[in-house]
N, CA, C and O atoms as a MOPAC input file, in Angstrom:
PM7 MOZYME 1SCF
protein

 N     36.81000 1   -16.06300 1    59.18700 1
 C     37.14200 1   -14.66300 1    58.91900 1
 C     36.08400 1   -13.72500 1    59.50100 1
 O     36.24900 1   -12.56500 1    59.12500 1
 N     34.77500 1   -13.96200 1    60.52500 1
 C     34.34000 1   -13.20500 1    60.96300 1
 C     34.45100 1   -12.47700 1    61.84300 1
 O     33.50900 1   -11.88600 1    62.36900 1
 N     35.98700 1   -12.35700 1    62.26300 1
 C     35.82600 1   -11.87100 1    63.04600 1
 C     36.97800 1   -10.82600 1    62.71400 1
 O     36.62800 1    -9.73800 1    63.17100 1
 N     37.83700 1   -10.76600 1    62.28500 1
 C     37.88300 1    -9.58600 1    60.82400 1
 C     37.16500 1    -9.22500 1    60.06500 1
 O     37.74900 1    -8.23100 1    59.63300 1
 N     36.08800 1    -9.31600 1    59.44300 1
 C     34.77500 1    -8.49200 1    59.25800 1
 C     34.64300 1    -7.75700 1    59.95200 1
 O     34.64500 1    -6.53300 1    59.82800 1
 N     34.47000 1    -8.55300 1    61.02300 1
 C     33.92300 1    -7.61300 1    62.61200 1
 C     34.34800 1    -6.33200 1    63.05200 1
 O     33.96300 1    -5.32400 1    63.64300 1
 N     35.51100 1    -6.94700 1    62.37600 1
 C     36.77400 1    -5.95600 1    63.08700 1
 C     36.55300 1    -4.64000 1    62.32900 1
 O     36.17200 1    -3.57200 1    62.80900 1
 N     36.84600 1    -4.90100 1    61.12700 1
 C     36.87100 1    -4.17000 1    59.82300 1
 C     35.50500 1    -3.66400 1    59.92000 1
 O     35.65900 1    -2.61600 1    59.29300 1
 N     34.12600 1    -3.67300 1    60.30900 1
 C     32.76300 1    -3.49600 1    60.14900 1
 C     33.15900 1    -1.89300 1    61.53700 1
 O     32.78300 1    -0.73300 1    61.37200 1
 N     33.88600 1    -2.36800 1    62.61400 1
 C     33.58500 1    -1.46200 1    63.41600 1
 C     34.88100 1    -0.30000 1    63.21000 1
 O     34.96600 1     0.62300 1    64.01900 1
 N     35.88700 1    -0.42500 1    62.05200 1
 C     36.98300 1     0.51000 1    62.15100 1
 C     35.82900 1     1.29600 1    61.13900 1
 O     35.54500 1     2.49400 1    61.14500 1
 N     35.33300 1     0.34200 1    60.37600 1
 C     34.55000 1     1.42800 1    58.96700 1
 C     33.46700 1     2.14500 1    59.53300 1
 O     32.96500 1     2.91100 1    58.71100 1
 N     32.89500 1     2.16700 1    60.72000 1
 C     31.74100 1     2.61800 1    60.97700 1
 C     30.51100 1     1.57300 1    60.28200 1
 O     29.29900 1     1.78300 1    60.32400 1
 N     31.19600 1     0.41800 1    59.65100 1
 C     30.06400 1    -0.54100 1    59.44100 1
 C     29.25200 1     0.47800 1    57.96200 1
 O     28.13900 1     0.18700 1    57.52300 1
 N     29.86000 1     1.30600 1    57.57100 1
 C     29.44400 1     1.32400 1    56.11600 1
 C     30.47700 1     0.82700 1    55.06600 1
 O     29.93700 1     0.56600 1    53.99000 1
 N     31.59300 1     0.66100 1    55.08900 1
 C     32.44000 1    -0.36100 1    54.31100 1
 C     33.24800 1    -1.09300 1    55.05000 1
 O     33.49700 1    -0.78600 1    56.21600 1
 N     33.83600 1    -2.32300 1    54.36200 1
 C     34.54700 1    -3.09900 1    54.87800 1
 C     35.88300 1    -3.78200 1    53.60100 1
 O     35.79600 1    -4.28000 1    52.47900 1
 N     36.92900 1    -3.48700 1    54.45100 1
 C     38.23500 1    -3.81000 1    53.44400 1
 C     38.95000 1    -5.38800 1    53.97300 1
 O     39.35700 1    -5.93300 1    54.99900 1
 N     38.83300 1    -5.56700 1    52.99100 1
 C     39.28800 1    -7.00200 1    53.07000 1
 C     40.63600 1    -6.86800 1    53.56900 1
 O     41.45800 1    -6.20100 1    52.94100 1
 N     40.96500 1    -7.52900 1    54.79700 1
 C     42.64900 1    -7.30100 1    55.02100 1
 C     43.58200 1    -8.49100 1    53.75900 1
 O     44.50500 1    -7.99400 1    53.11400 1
 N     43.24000 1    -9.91800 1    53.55300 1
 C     43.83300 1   -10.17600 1    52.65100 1
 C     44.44900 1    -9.33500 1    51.45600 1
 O     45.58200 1    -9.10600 1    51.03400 1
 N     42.86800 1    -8.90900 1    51.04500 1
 C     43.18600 1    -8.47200 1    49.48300 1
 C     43.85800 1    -6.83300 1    49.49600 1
 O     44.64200 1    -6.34800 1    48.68000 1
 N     43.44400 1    -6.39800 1    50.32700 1
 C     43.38700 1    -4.76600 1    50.09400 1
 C     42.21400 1    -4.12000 1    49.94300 1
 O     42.01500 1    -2.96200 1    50.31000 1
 N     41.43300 1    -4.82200 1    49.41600 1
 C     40.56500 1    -4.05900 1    48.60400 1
 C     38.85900 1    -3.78200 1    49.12600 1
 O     38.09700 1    -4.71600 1    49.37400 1
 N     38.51600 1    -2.50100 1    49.21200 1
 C     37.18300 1    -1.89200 1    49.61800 1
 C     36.19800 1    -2.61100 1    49.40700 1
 O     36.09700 1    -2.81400 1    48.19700 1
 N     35.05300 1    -3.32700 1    50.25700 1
 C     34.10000 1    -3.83200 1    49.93100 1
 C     33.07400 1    -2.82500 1    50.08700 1
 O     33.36400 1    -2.22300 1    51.12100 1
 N     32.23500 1    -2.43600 1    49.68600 1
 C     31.01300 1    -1.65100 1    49.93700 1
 C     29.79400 1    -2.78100 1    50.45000 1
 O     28.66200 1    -2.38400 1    50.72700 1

């Protein structure tokens, strides 16, 4: 899954990251 992190790290500007499974906001 790092590379959805990744993904998710650079849509957030890399201050949050949303889990595509869950939905839900990681800070």
């Amino acid at each position: 899954m790092i590379q959805i992190s990744q993904l998710n790290k650079s849509l957030h500007g890399g201050g949050h990251r949303v889990d595509i499974l869950t939905g839900i906001d990681l800070t």
